[in-house]
The first five atom37 places (N, CA, C, CB, O) and aatype in JSON, in Angstrom:
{
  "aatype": [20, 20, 20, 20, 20, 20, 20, 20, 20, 20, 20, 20, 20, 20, 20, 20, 20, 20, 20, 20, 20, 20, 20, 20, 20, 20, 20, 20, 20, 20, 20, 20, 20, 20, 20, 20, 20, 20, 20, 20, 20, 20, 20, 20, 20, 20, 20, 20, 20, 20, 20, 20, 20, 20, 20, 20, 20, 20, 20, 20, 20, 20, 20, 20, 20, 20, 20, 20, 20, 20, 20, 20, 20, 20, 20, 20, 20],
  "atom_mask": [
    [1, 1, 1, 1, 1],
    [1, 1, 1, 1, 1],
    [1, 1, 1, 1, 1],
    [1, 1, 1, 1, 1],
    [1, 1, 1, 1, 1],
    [1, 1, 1, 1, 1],
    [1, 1, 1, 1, 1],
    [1, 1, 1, 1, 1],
    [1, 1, 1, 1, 1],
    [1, 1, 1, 1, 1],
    [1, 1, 1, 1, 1],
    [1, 1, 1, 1, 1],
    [1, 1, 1, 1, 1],
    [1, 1, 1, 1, 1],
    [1, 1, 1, 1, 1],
    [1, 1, 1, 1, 1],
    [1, 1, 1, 1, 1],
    [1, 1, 1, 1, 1],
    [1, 1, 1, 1, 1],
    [1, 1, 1, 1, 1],
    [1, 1, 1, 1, 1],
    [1, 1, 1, 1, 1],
    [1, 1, 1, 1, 1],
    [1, 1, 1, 1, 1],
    [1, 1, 1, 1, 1],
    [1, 1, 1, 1, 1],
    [1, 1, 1, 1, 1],
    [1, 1, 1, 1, 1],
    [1, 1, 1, 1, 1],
    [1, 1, 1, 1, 1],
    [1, 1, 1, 1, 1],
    [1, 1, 1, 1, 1],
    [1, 1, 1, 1, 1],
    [1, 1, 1, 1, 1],
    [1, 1, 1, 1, 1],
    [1, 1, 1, 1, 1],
    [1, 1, 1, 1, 1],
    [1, 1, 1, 1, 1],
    [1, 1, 1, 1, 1],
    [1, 1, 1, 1, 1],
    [1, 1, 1, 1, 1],
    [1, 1, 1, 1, 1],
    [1, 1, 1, 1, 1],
    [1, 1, 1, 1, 1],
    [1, 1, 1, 1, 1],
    [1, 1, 1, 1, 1],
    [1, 1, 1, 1, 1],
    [1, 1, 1, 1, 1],
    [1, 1, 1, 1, 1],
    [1, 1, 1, 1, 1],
    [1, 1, 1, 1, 1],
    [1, 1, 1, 1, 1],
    [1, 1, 1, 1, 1],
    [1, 1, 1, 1, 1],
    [1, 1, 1, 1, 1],
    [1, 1, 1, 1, 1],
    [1, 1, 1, 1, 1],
    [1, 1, 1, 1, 1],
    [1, 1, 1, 1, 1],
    [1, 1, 1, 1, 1],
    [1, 1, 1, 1, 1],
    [1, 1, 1, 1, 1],
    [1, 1, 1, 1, 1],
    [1, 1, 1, 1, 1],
    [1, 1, 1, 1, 1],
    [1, 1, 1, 1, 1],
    [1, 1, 1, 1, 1],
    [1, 1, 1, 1, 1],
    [1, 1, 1, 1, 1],
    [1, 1, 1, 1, 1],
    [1, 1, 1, 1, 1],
    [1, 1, 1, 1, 1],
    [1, 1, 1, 1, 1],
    [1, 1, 1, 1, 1],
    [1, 1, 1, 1, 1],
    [1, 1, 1, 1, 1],
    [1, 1, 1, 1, 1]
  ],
  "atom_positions": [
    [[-179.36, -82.15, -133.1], [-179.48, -83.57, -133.29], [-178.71, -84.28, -132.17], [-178.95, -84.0, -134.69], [-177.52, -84.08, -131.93]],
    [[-179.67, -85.25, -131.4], [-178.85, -86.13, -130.66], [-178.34, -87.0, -130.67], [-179.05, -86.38, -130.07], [-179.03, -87.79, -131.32]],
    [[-177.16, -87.64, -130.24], [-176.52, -89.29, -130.69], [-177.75, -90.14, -129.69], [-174.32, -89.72, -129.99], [-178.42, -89.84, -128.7]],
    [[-177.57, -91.6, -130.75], [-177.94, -92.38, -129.72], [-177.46, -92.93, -128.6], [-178.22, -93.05, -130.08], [-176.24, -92.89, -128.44]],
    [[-178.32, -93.6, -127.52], [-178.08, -94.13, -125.99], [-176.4, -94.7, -126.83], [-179.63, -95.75, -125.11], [-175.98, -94.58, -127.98]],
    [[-175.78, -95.37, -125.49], [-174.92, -96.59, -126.14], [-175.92, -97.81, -126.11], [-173.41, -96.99, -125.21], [-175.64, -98.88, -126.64]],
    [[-176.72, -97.65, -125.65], [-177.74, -99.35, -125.51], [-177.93, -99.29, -127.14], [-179.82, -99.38, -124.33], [-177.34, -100.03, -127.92]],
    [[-178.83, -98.28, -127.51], [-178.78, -98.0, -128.89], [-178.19, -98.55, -129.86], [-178.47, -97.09, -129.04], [-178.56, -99.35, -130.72]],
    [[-176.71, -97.78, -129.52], [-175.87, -98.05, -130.41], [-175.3, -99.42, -130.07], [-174.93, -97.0, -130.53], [-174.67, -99.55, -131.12]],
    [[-175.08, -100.42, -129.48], [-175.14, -101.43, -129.13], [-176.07, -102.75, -130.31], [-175.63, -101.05, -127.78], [-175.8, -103.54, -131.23]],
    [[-177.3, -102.25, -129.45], [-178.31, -102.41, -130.79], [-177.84, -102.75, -132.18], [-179.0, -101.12, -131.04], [-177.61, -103.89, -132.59]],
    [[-177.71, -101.5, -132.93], [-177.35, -101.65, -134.35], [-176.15, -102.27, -134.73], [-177.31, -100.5, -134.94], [-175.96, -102.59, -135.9]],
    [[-175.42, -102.45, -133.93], [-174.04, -102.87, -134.27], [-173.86, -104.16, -133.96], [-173.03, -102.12, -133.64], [-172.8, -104.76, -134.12]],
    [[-175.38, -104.87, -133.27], [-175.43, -106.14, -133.02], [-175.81, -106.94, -134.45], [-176.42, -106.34, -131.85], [-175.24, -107.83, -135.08]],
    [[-177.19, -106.12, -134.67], [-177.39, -106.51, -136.17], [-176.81, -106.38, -137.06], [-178.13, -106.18, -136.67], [-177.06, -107.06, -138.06]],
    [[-175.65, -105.33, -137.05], [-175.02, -105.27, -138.33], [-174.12, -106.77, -138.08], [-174.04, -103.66, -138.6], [-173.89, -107.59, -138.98]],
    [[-173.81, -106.86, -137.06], [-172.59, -107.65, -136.93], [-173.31, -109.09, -137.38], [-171.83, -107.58, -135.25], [-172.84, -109.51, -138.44]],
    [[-174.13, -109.75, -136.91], [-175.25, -110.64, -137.22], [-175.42, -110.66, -138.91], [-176.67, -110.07, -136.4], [-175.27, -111.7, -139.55]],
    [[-175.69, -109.57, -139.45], [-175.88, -109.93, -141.26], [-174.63, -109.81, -141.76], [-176.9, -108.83, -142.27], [-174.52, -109.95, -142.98]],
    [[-173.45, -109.54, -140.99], [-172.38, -109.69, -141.71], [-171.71, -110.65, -141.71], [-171.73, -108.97, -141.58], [-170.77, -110.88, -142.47]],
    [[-172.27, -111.57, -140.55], [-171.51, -113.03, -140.47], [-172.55, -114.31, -140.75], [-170.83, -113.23, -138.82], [-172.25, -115.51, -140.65]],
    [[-173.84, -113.75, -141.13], [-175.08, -114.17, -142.02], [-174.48, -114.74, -143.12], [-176.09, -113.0, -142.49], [-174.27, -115.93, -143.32]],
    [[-174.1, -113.38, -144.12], [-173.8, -113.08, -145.34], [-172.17, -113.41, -145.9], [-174.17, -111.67, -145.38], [-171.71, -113.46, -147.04]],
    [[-171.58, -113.6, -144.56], [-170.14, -113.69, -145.4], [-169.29, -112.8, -145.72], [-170.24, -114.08, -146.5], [-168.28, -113.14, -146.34]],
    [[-169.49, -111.5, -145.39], [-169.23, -110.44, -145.6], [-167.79, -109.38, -145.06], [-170.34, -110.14, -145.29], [-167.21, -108.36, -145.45]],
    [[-167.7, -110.32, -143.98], [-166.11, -110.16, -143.04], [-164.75, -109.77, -144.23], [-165.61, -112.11, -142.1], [-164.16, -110.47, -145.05]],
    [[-164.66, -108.61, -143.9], [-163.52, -108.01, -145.56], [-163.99, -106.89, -146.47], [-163.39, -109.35, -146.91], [-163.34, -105.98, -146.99]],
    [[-165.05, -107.13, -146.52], [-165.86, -106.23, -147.65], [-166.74, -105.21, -147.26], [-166.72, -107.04, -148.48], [-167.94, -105.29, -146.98]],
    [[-165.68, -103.84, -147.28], [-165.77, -102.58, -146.11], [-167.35, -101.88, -147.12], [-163.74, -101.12, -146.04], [-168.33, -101.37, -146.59]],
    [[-167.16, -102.05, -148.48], [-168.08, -101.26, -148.91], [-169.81, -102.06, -148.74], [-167.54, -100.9, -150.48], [-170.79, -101.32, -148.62]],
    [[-169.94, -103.16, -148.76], [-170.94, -103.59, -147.99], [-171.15, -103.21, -147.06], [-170.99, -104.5, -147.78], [-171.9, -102.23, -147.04]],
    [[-170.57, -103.77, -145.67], [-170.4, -103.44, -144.74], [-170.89, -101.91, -144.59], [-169.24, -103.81, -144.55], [-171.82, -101.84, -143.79]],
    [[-170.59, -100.9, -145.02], [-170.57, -99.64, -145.25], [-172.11, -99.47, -145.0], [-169.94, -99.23, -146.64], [-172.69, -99.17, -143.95]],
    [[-172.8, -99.84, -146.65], [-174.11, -100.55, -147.09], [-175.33, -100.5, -146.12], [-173.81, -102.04, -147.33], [-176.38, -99.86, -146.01]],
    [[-174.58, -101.59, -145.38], [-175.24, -102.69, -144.41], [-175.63, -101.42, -143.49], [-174.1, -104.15, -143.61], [-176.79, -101.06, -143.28]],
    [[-174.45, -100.77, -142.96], [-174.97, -99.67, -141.6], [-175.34, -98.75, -141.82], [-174.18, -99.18, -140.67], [-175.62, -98.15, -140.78]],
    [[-175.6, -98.01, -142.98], [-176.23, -96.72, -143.58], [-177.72, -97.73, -143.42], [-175.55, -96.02, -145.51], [-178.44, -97.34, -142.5]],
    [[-178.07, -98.52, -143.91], [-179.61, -99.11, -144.1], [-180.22, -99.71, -142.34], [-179.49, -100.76, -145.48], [-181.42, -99.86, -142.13]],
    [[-179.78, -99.82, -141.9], [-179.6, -100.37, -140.11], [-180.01, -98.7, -139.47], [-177.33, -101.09, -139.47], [-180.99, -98.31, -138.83]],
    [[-179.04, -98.12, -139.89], [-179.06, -96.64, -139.62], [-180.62, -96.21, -140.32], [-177.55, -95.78, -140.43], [-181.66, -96.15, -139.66]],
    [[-180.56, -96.06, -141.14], [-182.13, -95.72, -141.87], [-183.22, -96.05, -141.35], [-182.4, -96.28, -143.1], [-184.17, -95.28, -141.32]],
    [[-183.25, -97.39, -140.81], [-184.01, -98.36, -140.43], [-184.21, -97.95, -138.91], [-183.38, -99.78, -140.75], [-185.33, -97.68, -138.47]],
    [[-183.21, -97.91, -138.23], [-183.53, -97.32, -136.71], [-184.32, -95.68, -136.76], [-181.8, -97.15, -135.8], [-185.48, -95.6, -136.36]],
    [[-183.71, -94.65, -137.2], [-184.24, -93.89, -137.33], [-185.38, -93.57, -138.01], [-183.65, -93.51, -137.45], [-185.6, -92.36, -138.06]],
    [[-186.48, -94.53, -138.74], [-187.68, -94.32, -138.75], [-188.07, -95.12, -137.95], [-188.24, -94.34, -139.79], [-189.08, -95.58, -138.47]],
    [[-187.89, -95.75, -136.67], [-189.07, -96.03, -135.63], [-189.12, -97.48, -135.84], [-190.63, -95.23, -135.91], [-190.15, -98.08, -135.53]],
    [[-187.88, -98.26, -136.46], [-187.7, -99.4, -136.14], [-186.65, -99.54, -134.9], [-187.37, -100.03, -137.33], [-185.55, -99.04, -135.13]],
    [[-186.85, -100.25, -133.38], [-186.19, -100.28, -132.59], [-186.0, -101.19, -131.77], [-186.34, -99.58, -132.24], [-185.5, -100.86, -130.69]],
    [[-186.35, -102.68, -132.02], [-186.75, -103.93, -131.34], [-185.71, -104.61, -132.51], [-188.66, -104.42, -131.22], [-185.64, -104.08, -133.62]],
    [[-185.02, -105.67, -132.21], [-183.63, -106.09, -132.32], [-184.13, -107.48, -133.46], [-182.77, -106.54, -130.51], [-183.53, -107.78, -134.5]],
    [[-185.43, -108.18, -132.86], [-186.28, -108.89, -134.11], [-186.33, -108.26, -135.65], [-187.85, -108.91, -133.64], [-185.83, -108.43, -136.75]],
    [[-187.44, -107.26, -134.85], [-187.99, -106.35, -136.22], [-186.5, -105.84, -137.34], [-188.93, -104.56, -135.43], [-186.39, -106.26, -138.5]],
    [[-186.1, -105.47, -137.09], [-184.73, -104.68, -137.29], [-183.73, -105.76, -138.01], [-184.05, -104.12, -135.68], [-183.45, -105.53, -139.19]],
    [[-183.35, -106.54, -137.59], [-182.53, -107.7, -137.87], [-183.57, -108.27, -139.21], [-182.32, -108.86, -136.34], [-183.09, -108.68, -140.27]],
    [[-184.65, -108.23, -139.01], [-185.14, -108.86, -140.39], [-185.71, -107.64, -141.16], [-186.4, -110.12, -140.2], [-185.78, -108.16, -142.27]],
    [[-186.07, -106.62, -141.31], [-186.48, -105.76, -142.12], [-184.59, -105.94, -142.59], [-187.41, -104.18, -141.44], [-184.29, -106.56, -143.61]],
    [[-183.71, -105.43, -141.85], [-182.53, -105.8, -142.98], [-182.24, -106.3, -143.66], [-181.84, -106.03, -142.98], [-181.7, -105.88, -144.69]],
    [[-182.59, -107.91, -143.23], [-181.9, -108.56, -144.25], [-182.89, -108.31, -145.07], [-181.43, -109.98, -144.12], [-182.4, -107.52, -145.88]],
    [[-184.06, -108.51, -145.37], [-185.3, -108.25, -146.47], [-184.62, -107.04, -147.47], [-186.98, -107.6, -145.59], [-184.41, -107.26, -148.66]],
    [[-184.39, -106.07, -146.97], [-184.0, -105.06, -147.93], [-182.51, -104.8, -148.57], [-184.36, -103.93, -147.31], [-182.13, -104.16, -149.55]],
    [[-181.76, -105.71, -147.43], [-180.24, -105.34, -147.79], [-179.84, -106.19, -149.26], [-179.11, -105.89, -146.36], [-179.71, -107.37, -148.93]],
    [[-179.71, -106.12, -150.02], [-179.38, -106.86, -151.71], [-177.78, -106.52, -151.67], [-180.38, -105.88, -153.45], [-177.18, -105.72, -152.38]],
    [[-177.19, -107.47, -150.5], [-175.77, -107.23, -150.91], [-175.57, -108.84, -151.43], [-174.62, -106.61, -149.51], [-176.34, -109.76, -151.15]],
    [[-174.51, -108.91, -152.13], [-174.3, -109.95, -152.64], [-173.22, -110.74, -151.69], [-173.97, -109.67, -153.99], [-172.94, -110.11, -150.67]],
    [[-172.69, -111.76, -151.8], [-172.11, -112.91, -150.7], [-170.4, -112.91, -151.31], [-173.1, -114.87, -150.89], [-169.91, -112.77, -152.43]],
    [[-169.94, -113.09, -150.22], [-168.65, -112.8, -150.75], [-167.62, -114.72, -150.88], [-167.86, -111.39, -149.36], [-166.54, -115.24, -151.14]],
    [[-168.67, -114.91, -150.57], [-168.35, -116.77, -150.1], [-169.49, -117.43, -150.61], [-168.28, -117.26, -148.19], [-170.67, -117.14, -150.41]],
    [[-168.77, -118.78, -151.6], [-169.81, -119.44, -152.18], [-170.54, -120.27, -151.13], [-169.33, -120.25, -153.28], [-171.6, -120.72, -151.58]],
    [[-170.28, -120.6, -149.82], [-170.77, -121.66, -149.34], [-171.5, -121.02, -148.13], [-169.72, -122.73, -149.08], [-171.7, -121.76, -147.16]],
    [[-171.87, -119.92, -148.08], [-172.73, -119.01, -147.39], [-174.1, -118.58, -147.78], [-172.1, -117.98, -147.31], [-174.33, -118.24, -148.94]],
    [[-174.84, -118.58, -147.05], [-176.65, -118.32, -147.57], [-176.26, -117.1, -148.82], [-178.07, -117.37, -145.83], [-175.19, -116.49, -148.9]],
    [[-177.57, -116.96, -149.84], [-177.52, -116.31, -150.77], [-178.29, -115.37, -150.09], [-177.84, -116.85, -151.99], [-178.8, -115.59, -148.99]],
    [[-178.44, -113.95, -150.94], [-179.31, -112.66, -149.84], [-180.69, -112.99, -150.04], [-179.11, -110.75, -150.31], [-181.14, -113.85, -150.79]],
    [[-181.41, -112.06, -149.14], [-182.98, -112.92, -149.27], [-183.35, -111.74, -150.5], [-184.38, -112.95, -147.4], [-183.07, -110.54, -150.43]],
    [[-184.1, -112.47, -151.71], [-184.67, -111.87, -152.35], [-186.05, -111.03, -151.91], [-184.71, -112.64, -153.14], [-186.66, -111.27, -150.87]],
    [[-186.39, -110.14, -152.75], [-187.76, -109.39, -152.12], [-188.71, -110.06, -152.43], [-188.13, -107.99, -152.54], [-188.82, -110.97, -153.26]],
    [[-189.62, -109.48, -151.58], [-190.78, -109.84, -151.01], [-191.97, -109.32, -152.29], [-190.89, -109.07, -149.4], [-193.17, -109.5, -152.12]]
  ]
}
């Protein structure tokens, strides 16, 4: 098994960083956690364009908000 590029990894850690300051989430390691196991999931089936990716997350991620005055998660589709 190979690691990814750093462009790659760059990548995911852009989006994670993006739904975590979306969501409110700055503190809350087990989200957070969450968030990059599903980013992770998400890259490795052949999602790899920074659009696509950034929104198939939030669509699927059902973490809850750690701040009342922050967007609520997007419900499913």
């Amino acid at each position: 098994m190979s690691l990814p590029s750093k462009e790659d990894a760059r990548l995911c850690a852009s989006v994670i960083k993006e739904v975590v300051e979306a969501r409110g989430l700055k503190g809350d390691h087990q989200a957070i956690a969450t968030l990059t196991i599903t980013v992770a999931k998400l890259y490795n089936k052949g999602i790899r364009e920074r659009d696509a990716l950034l929104a198939e997350t939030m669509r699927i991620a059902e973490i809850p908000t750690t701040s009342s005055n922050r967007a609520s998660p997007v419900p499913k589709a």
